[in-house]
C-alpha positions in Angstrom: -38.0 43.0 -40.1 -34.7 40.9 -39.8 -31.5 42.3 -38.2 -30.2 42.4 -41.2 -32.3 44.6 -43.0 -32.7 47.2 -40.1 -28.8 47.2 -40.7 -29.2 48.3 -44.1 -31.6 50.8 -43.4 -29.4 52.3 -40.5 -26.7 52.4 -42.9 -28.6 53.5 -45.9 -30.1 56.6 -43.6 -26.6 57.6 -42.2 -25.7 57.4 -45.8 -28.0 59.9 -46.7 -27.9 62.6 -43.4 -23.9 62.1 -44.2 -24.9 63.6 -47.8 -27.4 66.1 -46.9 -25.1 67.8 -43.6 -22.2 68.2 -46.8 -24.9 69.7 -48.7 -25.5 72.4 -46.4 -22.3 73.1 -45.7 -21.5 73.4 -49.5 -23.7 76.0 -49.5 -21.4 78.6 -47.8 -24.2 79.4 -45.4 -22.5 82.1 -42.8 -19.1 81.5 -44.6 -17.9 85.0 -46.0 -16.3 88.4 -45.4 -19.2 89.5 -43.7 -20.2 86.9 -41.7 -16.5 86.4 -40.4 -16.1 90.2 -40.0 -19.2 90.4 -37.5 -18.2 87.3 -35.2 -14.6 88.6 -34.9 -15.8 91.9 -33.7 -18.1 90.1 -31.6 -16.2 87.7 -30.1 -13.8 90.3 -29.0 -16.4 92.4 -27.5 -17.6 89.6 -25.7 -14.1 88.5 -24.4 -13.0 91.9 -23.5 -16.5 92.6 -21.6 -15.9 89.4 -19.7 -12.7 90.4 -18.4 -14.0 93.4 -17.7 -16.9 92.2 -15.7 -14.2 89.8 -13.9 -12.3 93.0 -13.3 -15.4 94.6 -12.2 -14.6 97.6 -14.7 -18.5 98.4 -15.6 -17.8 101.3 -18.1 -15.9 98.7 -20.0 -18.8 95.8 -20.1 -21.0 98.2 -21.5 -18.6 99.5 -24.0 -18.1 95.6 -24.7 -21.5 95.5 -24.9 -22.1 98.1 -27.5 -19.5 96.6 -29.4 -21.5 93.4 -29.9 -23.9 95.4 -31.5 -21.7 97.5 -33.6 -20.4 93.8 -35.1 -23.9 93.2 -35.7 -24.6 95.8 -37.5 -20.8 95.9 -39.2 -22.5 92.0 -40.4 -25.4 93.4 -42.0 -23.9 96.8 -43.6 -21.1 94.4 -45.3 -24.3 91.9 -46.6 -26.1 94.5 -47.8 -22.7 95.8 -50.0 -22.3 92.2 -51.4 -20.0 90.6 -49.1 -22.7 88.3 -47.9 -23.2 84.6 -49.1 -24.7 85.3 -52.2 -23.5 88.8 -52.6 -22.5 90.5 -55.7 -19.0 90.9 -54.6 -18.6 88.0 -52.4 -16.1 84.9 -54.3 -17.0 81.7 -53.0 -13.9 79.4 -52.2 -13.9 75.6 -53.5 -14.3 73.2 -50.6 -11.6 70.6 -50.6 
């Protein structure tokens, strides 16, 4: 195989993981009301209990900790009403 045509090939398979990493993303995977809604509450939590354990304030790491589970299950309540990807009630926006 000349240099050249292992070029090509490089090219032509950057080409195509380019196209199939936009496809996925196109998809909206993780992208919605609920999704967003559960990693805020958890992210929060998490931040909050870190502090906390910093602070060494162990009532509030485990209320932290509680919390991450609450945005869990916050995530899957607002999937199962149709604010999921694919949901009934969820309105995908155009990607620019």
């Amino acid at each position: 195989m000349s240099i050249e045509s292992t070029n090509h090939v490089t090219k032509a398979s950057a080409g195509k993981a380019a196209e199939a990493s936009h496809d996925s993303d196109s998809d909206g995977h993780g992208n919605s009301p609920a999704a967003w809604t559960a990693v805020v509450i958890m992210l929060v939590a998490f931040a909050v209990g870190t502090i906390a354990f910093c602070a060494d304030v162990p009532i509030v790491v485990w209320i932290a900790a509680g919390f991450i589970v609450i945005g869990a299950l916050v995530g899957l309540v607002l999937k199962k009403m149709g604010y999921g990807v694919g949901g009934a009630r969820y309105v995908p926006k155009a990607h620019q």
